[in-house]
C-alpha positions as CSV (number, residue, x, y, z in Angstrom):
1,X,112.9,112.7,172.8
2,X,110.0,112.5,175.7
3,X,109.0,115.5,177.4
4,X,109.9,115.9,180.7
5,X,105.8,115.9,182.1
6,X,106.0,112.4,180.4
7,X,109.2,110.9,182.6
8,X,107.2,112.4,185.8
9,X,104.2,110.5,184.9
10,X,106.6,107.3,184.3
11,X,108.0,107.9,187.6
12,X,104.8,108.4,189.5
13,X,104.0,105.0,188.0
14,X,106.8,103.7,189.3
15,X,106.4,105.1,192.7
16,X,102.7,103.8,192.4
17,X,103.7,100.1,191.1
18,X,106.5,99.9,194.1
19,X,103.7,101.0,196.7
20,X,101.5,98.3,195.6
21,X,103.4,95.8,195.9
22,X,104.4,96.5,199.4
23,X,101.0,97.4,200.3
24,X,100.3,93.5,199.6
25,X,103.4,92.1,201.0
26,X,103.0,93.9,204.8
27,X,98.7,93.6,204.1
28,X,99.7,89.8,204.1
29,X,102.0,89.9,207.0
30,X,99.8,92.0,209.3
31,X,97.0,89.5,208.7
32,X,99.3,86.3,209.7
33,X,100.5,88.5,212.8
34,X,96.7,88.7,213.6
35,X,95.6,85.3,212.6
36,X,98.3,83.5,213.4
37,X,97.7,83.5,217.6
38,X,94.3,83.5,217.2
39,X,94.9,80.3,214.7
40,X,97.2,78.8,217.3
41,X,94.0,78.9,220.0
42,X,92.2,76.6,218.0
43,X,90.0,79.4,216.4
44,X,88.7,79.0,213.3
45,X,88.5,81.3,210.2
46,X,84.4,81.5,211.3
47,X,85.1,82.4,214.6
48,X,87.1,85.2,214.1
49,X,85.8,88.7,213.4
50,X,85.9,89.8,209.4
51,X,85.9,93.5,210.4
52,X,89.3,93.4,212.6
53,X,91.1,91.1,210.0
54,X,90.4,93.5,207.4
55,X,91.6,96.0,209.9
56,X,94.8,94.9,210.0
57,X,95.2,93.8,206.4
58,X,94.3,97.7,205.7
59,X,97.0,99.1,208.1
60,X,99.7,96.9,207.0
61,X,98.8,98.0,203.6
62,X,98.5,101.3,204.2
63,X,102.0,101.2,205.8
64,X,103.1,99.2,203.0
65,X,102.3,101.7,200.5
66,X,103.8,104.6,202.6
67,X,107.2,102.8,202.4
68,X,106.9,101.9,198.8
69,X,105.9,105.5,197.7
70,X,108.5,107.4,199.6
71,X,111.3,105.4,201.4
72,X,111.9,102.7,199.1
73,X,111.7,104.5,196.1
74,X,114.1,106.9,197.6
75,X,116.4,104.3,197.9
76,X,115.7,102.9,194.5
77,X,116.4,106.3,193.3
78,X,119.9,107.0,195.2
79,X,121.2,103.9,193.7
80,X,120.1,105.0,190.0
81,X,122.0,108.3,190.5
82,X,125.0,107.4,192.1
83,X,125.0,104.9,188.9
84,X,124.5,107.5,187.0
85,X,127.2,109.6,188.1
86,X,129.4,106.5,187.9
87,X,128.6,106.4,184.4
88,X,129.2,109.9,183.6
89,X,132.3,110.1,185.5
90,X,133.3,106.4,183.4
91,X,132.5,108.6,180.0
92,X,134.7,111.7,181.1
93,X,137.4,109.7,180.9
94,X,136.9,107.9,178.1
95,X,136.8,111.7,176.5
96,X,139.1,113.6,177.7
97,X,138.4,116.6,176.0
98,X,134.5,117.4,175.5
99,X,131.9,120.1,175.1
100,X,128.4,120.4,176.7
101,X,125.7,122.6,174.4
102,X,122.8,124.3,176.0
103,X,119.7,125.1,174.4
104,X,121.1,128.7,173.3
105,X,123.8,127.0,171.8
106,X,121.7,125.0,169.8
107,X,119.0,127.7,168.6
108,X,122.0,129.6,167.7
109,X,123.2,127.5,164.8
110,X,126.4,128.6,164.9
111,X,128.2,126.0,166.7
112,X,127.3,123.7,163.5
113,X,129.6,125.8,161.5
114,X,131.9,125.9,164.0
115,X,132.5,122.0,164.5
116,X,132.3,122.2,160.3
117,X,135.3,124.3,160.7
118,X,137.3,121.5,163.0
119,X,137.5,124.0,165.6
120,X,135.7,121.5,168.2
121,X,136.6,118.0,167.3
122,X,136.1,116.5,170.2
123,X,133.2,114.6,171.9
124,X,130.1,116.8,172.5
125,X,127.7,116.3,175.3
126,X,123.4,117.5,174.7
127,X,121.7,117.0,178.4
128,X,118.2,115.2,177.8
129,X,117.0,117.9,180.0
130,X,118.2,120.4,177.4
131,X,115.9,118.6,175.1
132,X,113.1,118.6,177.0
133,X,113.5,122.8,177.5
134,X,113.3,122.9,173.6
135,X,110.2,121.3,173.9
136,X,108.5,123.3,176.3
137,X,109.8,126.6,174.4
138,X,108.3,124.7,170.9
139,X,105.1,125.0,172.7
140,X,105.1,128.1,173.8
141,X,104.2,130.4,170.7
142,X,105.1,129.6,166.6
143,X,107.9,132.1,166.6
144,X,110.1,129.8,169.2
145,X,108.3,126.6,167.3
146,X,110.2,127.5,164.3
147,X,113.6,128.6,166.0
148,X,113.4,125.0,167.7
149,X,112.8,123.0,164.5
150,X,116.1,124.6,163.2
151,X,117.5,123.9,166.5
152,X,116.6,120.1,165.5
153,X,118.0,120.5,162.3
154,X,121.3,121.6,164.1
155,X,121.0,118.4,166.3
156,X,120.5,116.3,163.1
157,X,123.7,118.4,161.5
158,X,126.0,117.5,164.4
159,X,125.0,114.2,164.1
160,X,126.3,113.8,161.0
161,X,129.4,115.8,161.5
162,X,130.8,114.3,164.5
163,X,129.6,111.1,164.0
164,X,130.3,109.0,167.4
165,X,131.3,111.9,168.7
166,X,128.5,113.5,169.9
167,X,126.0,112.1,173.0
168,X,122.4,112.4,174.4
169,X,122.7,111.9,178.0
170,X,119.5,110.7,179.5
171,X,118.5,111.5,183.0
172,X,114.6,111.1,184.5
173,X,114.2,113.3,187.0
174,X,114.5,117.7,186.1
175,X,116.1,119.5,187.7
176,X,115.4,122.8,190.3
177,X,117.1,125.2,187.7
178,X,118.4,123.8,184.1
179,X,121.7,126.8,184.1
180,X,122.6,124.6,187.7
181,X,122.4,121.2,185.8
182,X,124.4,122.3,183.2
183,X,127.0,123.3,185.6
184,X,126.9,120.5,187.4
185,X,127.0,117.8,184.6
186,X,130.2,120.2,183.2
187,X,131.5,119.4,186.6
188,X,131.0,115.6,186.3
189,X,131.9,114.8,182.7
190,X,134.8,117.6,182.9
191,X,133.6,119.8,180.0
192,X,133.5,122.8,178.6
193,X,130.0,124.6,178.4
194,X,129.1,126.1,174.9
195,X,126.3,128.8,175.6
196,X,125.2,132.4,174.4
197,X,123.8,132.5,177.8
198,X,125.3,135.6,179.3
199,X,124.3,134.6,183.2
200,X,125.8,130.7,182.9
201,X,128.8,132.2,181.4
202,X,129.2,134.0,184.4
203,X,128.3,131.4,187.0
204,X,130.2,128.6,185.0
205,X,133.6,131.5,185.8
206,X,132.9,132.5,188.8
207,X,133.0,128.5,189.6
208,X,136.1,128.5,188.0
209,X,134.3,126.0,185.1
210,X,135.3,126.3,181.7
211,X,132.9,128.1,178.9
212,X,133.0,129.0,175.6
213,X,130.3,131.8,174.3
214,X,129.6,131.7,171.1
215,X,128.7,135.5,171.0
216,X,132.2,136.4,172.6
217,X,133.9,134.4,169.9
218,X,132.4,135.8,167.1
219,X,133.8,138.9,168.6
220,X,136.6,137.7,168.8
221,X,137.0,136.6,165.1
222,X,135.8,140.2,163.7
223,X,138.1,142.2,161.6
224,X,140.2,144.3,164.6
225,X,140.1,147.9,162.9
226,X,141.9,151.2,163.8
227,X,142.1,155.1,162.3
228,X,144.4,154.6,159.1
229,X,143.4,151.3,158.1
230,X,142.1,151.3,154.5
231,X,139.1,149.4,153.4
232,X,137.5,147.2,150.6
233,X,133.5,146.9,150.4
234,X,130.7,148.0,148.1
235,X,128.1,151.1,148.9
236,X,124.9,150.0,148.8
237,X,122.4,152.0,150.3
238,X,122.8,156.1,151.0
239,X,123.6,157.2,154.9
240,X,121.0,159.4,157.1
241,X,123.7,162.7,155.7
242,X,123.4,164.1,152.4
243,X,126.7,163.1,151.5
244,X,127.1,159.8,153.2
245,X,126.7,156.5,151.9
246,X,127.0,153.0,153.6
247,X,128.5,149.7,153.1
248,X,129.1,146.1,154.8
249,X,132.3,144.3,155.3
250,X,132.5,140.9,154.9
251,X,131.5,139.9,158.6
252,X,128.3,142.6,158.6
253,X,129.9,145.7,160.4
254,X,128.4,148.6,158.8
255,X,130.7,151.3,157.6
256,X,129.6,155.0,157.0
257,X,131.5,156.5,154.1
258,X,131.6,160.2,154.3
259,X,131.3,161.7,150.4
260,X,130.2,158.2,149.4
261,X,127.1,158.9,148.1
262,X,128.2,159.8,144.3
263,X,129.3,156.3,144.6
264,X,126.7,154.2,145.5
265,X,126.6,151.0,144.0
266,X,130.2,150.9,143.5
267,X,133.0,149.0,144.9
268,X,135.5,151.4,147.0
269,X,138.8,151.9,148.8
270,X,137.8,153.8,152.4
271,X,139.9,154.9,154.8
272,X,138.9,154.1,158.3
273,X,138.4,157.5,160.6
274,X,136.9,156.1,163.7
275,X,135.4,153.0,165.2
276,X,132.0,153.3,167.4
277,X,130.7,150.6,169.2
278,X,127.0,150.5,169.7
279,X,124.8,148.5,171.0
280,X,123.7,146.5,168.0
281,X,127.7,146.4,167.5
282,X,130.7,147.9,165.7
283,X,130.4,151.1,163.1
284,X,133.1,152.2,161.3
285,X,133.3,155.8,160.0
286,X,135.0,156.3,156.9
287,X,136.6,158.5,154.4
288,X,136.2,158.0,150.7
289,X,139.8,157.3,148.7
290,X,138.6,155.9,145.4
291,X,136.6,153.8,143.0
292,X,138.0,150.5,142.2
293,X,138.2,148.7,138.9
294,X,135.5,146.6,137.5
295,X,132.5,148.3,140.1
């Protein structure tokens, strides 16, 4: 995928090549308004001053170029986008149901397992723009380099998951503010964003748009504990208390097994006392019950 420096450099060019080509087209008309009276007169090409012809060849041009470079390109350009949007609006309703990722969607991983799962079957939308962010963060130290080469491989993975299902849409020109394109190409194709973007899943509600995060789902999906319920896991490591050891579940809570640690290394039964949630998530507290067979 080309950077986004790269398409500004293509469309400079452009801008360039469509100044040009006025500049000679009004440079030859300004010089056939000047000669042509003159001409008319019975002048010849000898008889008529070089400097002022050149003159008027250089402000036609110059004029010529202005309206290239600015107001025709402009016009050039409204005609691409309202295409554009024609076209996006043409492929929202060809796919009724659909899903746009943004890059944290993408670095995540997640998603991939997700769609593996058949919980998103439907068509999936990545914004060349979104692309062109990857690059830039690829660049900008080795630690994001390698999170954005397994955001590639995720790409690749969707690819061959969903088939035809899933879409690169191209557009030239970036945007003021990526979070506001993805809102606004949600609006468009009628999708719903896939982020772990905390501050576009609040904009996308607060404009009443439809967004999934990923991080809100996997809360969603955790085991739901409360005081009483009685647990399965292995003890693997002691706790900060001389008589506490600690486990995982299945899903990576961490559980705190009071009078634990005489079984470390062993598979247990623990009743569930309390449920903290901290910042790096939830912690159960529990209370030893038994061994289980074959530990």
């Amino acid at each position: 995928m080309k950077n986004t420096s790269h398409k500004i450099d293509v469309i400079r060019l452009i801008r360039f090549s469509i100044g040009a080509i006025m500049a000679v087209f009004f440079g030859w008309i300004f010089r056939d308004i000047y000669l042509t009276p003159l001409l008319k007169k019975g002048l010849t090409l000898l008889n008529i001053d070089l400097a002022t012809t050149f003159f008027w060849i250089f402000v036609g041009a110059a004029l010529g170029f202005v309206l290239g470079f600015h107001i025709v390109f402009f016009f050039i350009d409204l005609v691409v986008k309202s295409f554009s949007h024609i076209r996006l609006q043409l492929t929202s309703w060809a796919h009724r149901k659909s899903y746009i990722l943004d890059s944290s969607a993408i670095l995540d991983g997640r998603v991939a397992d997700l769609v593996r799962l058949g919980l998103f079957p439907s068509h999936f939308y990545i914004s060349s723009i979104t692309m062109d962010e990857l690059g830039r963060l690829e660049k900008i130290s080795s630690v994001y380099a390698k999170r954005v080469e397994k955001g590639r491989k995720i790409i690749d993975r969707l690819f061959v998951l969903l088939k035809k299902k899933i879409q690169v849409l191209s557009f030239v020109e970036a945007p003021k503010s990526i979070r506001e394109h993805i809102i606004e190409l949600s609006k468009v194709t009628k999708s719903t964003i896939i982020t772990l973007d905390v501050n576009l899943t609040d904009e996308a509600r607060t404009q009443k748009i439809p967004v999934i995060n990923i991080n809100e789902l996997a809360l969603a999906f955790r085991l739901q504990l409360v005081p009483g319920d009685v647990l399965s896991l292995r003890l693997s490591r002691p706790g900060k208390e001389k008589t506490q050891a600690v486990g995982y579940l299945e899903d990576g809570m961490m559980v705190i097994v009071e009078n634990g640690i005489s079984h470390l290394h062993k598979n247990v039964e623990v009743e569930c006392m309390s449920v903290l949630q901290s910042t790096a998530g939830k912690i159960v507290f529990g209370k030893f019950i038994r061994e289980l067979d074959g530990s």
